[in-house]
C-alpha positions as CSV (number, residue, x, y, z in Angstrom):
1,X,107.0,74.8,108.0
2,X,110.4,76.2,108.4
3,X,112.9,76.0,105.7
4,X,114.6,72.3,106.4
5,X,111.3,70.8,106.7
6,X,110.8,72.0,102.9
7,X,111.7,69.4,100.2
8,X,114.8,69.6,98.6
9,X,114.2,71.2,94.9
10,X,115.9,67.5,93.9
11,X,113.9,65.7,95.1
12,X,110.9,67.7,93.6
13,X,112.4,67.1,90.0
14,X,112.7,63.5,91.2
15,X,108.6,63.6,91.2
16,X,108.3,65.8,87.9
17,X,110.2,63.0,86.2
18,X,108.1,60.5,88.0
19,X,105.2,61.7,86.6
20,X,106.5,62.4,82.6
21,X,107.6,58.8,82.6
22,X,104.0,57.6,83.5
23,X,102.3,59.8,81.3
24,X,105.0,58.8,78.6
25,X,104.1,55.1,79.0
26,X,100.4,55.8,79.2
27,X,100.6,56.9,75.8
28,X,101.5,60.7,75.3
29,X,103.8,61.7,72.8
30,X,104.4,64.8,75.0
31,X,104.4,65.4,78.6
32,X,105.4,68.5,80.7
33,X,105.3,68.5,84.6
34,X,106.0,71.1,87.3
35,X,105.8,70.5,90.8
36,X,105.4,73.3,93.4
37,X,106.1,73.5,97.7
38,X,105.5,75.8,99.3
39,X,105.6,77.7,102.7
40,X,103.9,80.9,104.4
41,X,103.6,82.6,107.5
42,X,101.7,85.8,107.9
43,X,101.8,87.9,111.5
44,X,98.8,90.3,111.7
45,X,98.6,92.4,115.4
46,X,96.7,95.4,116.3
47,X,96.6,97.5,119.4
48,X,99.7,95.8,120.7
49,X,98.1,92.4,120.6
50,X,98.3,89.3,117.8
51,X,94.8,89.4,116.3
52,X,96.1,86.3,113.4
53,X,99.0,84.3,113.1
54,X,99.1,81.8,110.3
55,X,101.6,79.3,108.3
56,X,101.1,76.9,106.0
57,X,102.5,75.1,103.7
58,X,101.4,73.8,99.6
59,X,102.4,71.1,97.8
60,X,100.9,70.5,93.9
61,X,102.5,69.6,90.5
62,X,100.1,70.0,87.9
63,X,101.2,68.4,83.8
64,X,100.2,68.8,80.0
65,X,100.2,66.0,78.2
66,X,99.7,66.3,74.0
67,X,99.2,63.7,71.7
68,X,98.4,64.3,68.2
69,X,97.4,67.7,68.7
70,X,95.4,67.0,71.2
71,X,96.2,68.4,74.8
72,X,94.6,68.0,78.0
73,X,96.0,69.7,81.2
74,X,95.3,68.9,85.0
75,X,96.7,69.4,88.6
76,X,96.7,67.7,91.8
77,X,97.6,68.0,95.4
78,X,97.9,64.7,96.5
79,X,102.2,63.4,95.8
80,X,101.7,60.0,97.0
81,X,102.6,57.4,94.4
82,X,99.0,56.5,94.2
83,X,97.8,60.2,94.0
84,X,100.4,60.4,91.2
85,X,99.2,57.6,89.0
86,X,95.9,58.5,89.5
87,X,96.9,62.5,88.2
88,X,98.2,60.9,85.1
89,X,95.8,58.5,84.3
90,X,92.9,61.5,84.7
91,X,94.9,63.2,82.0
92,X,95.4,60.7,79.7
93,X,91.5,60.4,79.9
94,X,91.0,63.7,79.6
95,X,93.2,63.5,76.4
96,X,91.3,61.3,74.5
97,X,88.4,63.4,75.0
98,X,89.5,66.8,74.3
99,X,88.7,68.5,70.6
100,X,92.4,68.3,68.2
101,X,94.4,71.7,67.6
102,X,96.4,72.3,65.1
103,X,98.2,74.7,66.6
104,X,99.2,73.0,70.1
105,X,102.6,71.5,70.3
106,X,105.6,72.0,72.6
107,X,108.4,75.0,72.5
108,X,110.9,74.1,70.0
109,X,113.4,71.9,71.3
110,X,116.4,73.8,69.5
111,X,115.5,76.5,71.2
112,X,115.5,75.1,74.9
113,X,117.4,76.8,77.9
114,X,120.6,74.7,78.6
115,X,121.9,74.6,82.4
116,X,123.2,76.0,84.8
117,X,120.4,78.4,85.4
118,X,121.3,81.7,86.7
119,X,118.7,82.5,89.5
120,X,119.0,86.9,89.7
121,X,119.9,86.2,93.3
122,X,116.0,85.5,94.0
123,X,116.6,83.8,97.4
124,X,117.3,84.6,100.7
125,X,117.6,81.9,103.5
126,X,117.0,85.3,105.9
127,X,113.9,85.1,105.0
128,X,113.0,81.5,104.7
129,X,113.9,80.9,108.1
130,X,112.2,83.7,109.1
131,X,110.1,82.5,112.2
132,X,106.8,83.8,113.9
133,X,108.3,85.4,117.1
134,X,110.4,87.4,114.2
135,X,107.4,88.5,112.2
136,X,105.3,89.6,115.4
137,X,108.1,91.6,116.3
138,X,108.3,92.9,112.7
139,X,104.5,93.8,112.8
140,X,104.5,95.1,116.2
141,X,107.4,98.0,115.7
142,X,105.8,99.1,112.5
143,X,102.1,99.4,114.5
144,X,104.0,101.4,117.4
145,X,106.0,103.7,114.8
146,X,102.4,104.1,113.4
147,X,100.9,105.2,116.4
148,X,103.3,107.2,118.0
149,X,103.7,109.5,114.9
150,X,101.0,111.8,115.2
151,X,98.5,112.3,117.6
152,X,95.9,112.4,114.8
153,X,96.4,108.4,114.4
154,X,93.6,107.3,116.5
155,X,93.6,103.6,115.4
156,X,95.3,100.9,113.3
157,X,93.6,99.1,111.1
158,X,95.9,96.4,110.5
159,X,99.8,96.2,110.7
160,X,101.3,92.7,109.1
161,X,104.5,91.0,108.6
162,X,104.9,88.1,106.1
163,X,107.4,85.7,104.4
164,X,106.8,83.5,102.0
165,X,109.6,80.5,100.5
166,X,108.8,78.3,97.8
167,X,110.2,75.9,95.0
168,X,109.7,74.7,91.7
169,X,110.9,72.1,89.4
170,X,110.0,71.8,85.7
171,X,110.5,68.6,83.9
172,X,109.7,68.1,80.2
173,X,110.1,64.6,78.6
174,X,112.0,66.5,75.8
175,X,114.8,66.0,78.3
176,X,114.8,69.7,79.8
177,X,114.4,70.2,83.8
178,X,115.3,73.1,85.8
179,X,114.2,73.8,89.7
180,X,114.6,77.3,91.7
181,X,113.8,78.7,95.0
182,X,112.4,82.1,95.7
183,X,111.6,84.3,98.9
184,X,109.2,87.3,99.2
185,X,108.9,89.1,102.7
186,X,106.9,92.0,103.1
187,X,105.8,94.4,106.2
188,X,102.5,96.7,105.8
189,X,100.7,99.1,107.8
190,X,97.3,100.8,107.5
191,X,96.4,103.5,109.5
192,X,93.3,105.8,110.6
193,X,92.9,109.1,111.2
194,X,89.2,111.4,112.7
195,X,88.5,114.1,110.5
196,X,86.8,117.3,111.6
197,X,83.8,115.9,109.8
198,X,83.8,112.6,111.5
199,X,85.1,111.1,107.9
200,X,87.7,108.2,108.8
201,X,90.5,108.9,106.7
202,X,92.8,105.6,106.2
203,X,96.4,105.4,105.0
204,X,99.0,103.0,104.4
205,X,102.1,101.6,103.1
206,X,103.8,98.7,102.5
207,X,107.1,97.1,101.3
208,X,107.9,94.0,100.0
209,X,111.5,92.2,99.2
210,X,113.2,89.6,98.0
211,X,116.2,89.8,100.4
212,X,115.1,90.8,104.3
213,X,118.5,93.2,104.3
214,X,116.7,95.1,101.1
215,X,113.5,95.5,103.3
216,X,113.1,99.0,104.8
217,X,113.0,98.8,108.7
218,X,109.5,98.1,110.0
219,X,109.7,101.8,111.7
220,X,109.9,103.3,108.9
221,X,107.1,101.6,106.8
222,X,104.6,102.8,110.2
223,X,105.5,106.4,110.1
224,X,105.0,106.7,106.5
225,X,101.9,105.1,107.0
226,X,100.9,107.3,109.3
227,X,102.2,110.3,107.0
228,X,99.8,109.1,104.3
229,X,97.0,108.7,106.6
230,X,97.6,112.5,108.2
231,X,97.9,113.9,104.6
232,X,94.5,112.9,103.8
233,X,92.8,115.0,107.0
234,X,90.6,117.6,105.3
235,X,90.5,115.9,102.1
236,X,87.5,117.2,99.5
237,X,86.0,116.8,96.1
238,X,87.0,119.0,93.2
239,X,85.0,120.6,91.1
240,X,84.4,118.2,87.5
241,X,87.4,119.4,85.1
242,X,90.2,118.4,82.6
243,X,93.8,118.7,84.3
244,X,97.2,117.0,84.9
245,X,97.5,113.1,86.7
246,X,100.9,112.8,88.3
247,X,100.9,108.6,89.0
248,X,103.8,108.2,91.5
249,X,105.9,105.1,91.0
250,X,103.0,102.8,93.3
251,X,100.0,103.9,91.0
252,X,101.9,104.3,87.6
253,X,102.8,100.8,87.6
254,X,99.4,99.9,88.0
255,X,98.7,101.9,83.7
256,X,101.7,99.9,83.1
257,X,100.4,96.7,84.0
258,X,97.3,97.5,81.7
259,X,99.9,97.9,78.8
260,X,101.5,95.0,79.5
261,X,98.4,93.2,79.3
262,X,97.1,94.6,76.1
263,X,100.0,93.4,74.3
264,X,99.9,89.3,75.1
265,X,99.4,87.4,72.2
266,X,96.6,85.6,73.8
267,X,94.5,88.8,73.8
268,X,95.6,89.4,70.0
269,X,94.7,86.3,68.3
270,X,91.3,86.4,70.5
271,X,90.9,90.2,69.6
272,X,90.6,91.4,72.7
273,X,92.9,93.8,73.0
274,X,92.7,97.1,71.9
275,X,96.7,96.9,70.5
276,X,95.3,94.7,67.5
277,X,97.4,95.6,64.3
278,X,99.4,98.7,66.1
279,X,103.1,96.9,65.5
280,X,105.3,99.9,64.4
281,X,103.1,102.6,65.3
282,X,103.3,105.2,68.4
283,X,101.2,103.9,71.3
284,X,102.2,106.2,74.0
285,X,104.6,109.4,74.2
286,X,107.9,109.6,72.8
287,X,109.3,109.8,76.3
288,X,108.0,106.0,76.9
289,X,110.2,103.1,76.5
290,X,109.6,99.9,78.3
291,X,111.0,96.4,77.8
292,X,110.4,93.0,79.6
293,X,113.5,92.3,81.1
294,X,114.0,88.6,82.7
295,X,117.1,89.5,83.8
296,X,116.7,91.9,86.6
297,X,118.6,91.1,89.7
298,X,116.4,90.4,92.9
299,X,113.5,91.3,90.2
300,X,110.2,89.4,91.1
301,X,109.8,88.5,87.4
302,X,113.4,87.2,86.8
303,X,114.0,83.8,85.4
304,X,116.1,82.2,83.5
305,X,113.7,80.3,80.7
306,X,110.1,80.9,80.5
307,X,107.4,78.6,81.8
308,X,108.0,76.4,78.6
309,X,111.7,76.4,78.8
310,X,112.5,78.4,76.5
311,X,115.7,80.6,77.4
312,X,114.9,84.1,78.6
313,X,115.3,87.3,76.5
314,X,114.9,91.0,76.9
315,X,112.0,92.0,74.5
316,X,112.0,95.8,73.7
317,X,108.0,96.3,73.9
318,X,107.7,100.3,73.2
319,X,110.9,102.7,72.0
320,X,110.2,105.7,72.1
321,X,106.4,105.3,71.8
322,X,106.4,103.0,69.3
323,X,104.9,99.4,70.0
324,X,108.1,96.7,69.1
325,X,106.3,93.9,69.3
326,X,104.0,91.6,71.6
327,X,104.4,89.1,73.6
328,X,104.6,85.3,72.5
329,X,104.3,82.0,73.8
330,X,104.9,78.8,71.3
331,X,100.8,78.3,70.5
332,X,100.3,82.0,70.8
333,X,102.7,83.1,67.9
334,X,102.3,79.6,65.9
335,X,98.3,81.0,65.6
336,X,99.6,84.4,64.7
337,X,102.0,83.4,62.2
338,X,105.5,84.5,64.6
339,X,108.2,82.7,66.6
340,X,108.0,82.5,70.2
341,X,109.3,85.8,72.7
342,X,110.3,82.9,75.1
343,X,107.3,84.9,77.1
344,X,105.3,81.8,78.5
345,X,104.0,81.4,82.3
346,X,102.7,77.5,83.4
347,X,99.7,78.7,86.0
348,X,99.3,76.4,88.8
349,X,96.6,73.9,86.9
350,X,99.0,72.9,84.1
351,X,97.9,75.7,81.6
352,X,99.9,78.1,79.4
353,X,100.3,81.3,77.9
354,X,101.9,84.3,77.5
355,X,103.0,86.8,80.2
356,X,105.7,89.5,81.1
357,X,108.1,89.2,83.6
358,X,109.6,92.3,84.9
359,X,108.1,94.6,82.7
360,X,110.2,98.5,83.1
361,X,109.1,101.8,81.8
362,X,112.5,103.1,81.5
363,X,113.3,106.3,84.3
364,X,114.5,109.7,82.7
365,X,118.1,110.3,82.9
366,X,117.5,113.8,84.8
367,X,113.9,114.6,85.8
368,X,113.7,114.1,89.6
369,X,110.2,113.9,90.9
370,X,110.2,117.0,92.8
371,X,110.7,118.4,89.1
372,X,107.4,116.8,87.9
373,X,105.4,118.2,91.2
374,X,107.0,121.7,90.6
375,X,106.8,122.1,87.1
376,X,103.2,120.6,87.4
377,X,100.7,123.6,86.8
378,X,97.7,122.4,88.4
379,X,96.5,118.6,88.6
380,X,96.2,115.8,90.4
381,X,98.9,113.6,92.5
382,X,97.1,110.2,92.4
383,X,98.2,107.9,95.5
384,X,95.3,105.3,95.6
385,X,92.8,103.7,93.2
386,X,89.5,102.4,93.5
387,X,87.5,100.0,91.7
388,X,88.3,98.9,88.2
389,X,86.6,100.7,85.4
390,X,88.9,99.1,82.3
391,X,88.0,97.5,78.6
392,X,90.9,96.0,77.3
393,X,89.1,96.1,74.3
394,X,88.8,100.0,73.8
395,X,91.3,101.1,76.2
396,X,88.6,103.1,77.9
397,X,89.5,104.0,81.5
398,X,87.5,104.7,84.9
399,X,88.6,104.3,88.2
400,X,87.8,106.5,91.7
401,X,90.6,108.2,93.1
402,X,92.4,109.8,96.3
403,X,95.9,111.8,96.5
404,X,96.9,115.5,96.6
405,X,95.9,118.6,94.7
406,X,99.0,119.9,93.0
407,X,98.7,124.1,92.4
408,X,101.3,126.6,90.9
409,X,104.1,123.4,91.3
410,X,103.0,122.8,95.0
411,X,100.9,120.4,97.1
412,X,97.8,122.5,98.1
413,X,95.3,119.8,99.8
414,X,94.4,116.2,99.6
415,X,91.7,115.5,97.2
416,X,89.1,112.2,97.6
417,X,85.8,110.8,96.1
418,X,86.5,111.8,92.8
419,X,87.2,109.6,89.5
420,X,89.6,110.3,87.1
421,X,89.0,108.8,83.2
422,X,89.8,108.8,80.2
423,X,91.5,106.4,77.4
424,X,94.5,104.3,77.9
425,X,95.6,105.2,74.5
426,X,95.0,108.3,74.9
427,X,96.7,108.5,78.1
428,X,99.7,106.8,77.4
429,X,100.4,109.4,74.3
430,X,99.8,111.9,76.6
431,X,103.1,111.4,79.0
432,X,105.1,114.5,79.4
433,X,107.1,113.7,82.2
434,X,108.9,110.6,83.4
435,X,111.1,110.5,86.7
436,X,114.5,108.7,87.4
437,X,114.0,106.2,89.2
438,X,111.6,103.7,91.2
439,X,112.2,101.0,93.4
440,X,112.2,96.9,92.8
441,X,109.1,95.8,94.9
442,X,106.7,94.4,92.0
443,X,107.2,92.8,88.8
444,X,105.3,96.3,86.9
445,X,108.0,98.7,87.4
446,X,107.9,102.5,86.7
447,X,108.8,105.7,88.3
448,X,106.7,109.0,88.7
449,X,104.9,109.7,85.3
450,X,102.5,112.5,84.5
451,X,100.2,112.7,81.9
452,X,99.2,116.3,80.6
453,X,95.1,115.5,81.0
454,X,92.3,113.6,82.2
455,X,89.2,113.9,82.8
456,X,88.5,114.5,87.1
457,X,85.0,114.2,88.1
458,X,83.9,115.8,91.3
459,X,81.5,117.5,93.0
């Protein structure tokens, strides 16, 4: 589906209001719809040849209806007039039979986004008319500069291209309605390598964008997944002991996305977060300050109002180690006894609840990263993950890892099959060094951190 097959974003409010005026007559007192197209083409080749080539294209609106506390949402696929009266009359149904909740209710109207919506500059018709001859070509360079980089590359695993363009329209029989575009391309390699012992090592990097002109060129996303994949010949186990974890920005965003979910109001009032009761007291290292901030430009978590249309705010989450406050949506903070963060996401079935949206651990003013490897002592430069060995609960923390041994300030040899663990509490405290800088290519942003210890478990 290429970009002027899409439907207009009008037209897609013209069905959100479509449905809210059925669901209105049918009886609810409230009625909240969002309706969702979609397009995406994905280019995967190896050895020179297309091995898949696919694009298709989504269409879905999905509503909550309340009525007397009682709420019911649902989705559908099916747009047609009929498919639409028959969406609303399963949630009206499904209304009279759900349980009453004294706490369900709509945003507060007073406190409603009002138009024109800024949109952060989150689309690029580049991309959306982006076609499949383009993205072969895309995923075909970045294979070759893969290859040719080292004789040591004896294979590619896979080397993609893809773009993505979508729209949403929200329409809420409180009167609000708001509808945005978005683009996402992204070009990724993964690469193999024969070690002495027979051992396939693998490598790989990708990039993804909002803009195609802020996408690095498909060359250059091969050869550094070919210089990942090299970098791991002759990698080995280190013996079991406590030492330094240097996250570069692709891995530290990854503790900051357990943060972020530890402080969501959903996990507080269900006690499932191990952040329960910590407002006002030091949560990480006095170097760490992070705030969800809506407002980046090109950011993959901007947006004008949240998902129940409230307008958007920066929330300071952490200052200098200390915990600010969590994150709210309207039923989340009316069970907790607080006012909404304007910090609720609509999934695609109708639901919702809290979530961030570009959530930044602030860079360092003057620590480059090369600073952190030099001044590092001896530790561990972690560059992949495996598994996921995390209770939000406890904050306890286990995962298998792969990188680079860091000795006397310099990289010594690459290091895999070992595991790395310890508490996220305990690791966030123990921060004593944040970089100056990352790049926007995910919604968790954060540059090079190191903690000072963790537990490595090796041979």
């Amino acid at each position: 589906m290429s970009k002027k097959d899409l439907i207009d974003p009008e037209e897609l409010l013209a069905v959100g209001r479509e449905i809210v005026d059925h669901s209105k007559r049918g009886g609810a007192d409230v009625a909240e719809a969002v309706v969702r197209e979609g397009s995406e083409l994905s280019a995967r080749v190896r050895l020179g040849k297309v091995e898949m080539l696919r694009e298709a294209s989504s269409r879905s609106a999905s509503i909550r209806v309340m009525r007397k506390g009682h709420v019911a949402v649902t989705s559908t696929s099916d747009l047609t007039p009929s498919g639409i009266q028959r969406f609303v009359t399963d949630a009206l149904e499904l209304l009279d039979l759900s349980e009453q909740d004294p706490f369900a209710g709509p945003a507060d109207p007073e406190e409603l986004a009002k138009p024109p919506f800024e949109t952060f500059d989150g689309y690029d018709s580049n991309v959306a008319e982006l076609d499949a001859d383009t993205a072969i070509d895309h995923a075909l360079r970045a294979e070759e500069s893969a290859r040719s980089f080292d004789p040591r590359i004896t294979n590619i695993q896979e080397s993609a291209c893809s773009r993505v363009f979508g729209s949403t329209a929200t329409v809420l029989s409180s009167g609000f309605e708001s509808a945005r575009s978005r683009t996402v391309m992204s070009i990724g390699v993964v690469a193999l390598a024969d070690d002495e012992d027979h051992k396939k090592r693998r490598g790989s990097w990708h990039e993804v964008r909002r803009h195609l002109a802020d996408l690095p060129p498909a060359e250059q996303i091969g050869r550094e997944a070919a210089q990942r994949t090299v970098d791991m010949l002759g990698a080995r186990k280190v013996p079991t002991c406590e030492a330094a974890i240097v996250f570069p920005s692709e891995t530290a965003r990854a503790m900051l996305g357990l943060l972020a979910s530890a402080i969501l109001g959903s996990g507080i009032w269900r006690k499932t977060s191990y952040l329960i009761g910590r407002e006002g007291t030091p949560v990480a290292s006095e170097l760490v300050n992070v705030v969800d901030d809506p407002f980046l430009p090109r950011g993959f978590g901007s947006r004008a109002h949240d998902g129940e249309g409230l307008a958007s705010r920066q929330n300071v989450i952490v200052s200098k180690g200390v915990l600010q406050t969590y994150l709210y949506d309207s039923y989340a903070a009316r069970k907790l006894g607080r006012k909404s963060t304007a910090s609720a996401a609509r999934g695609a079935g109708g639901g919702v609840g809290p979530s961030t949206s570009n959530v930044i651990l602030t860079p360092s003013s003057d620590t480059t990263e090369a600073d952190i490897i030099a001044s590092t002592k001896r530790g561990l430069l972690v560059r992949q993950m495996m598994g996921f060995g995390y209770n939000a609960s406890t904050g306890d923390f286990s995962r298998g890892a792969a990188g680079l041994w860091i000795e006397d300030g310099r990289i010594a040899f690459p290091v895999s099959e070992v595991t790395i663990s310890s508490n996220l509490d305990t690791m966030l405290k123990g921060i004593d060094a944040v970089a100056d800088g990352f790049v926007v290519r995910s919604s968790a942003l954060s540059p090079m951190i190191r903690i000072a210890s963790m537990t490595i478990a090796g041979g």
